[in-house]
RODO-609709 format. One record per residue (C-alpha): residue in three letters; x, y, z. Coordinates in steps of 0.25 Angstrom, whole numbers, plus 2048, in hexadecimal, padded with zeros to 3 digits. Last residue first. Layout:
<atoms>
AlaXYZ
...
</atoms>
This chain:
<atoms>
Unk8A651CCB5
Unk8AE521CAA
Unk8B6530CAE
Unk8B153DCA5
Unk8BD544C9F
Unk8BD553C9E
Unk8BE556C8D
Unk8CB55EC8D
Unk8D4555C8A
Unk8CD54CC81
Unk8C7559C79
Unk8D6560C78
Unk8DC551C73
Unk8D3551C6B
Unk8D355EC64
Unk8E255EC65
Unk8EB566C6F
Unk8F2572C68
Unk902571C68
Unk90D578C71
Unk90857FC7C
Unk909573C84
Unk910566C7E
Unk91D56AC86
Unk916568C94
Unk90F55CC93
Unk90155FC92
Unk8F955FC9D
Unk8F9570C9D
Unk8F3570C90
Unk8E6568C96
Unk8E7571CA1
Unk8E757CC99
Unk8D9578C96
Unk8D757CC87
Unk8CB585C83
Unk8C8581C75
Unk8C458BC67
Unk8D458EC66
Unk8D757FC67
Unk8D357BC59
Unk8DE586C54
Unk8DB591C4C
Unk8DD593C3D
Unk8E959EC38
Unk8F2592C36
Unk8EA585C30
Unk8F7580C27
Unk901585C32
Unk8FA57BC3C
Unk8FF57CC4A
Unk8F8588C4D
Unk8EB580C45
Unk8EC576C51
Unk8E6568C4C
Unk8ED561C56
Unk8F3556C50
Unk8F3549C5A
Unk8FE54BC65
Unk8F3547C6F
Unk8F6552C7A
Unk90255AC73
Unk8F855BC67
Unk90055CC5C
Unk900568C51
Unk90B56EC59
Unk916563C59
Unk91C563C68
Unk91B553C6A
</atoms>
């Protein structure tokens, strides 16, 4: 999966306006978010730089987890 207007985390659509030639000139969701690059780091090497993450898939991996006790 290289398509840009998929998440390379979820493959959901990614709402990225870049990927989006209808919403050109608009900026993207993920300008207003810091990204870890370590979340861009644990993807598989030919899915980085290549698509936005999803809102989702941004907020599930960035969220820390909290272990059930």
């Amino acid at each position: 999966m290289n398509e840009p207007e998929l998440c390379p985390a979820c493959g959901a659509r990614n709402d990225c306006t870049l990927a989006d030639p209808r919403r050109a000139g608009q900026a993207c969701w993920c300008y207003s978010v810091d990204i870890d690059p370590a979340i861009i780091e644990a993807l598989a090497p030919e899915l980085r730089n290549q698509a936005c993450l999803c809102p989702v898939s941004y907020t599930h991996l960035t969220l820390p987890t909290t272990p059930y006790v």
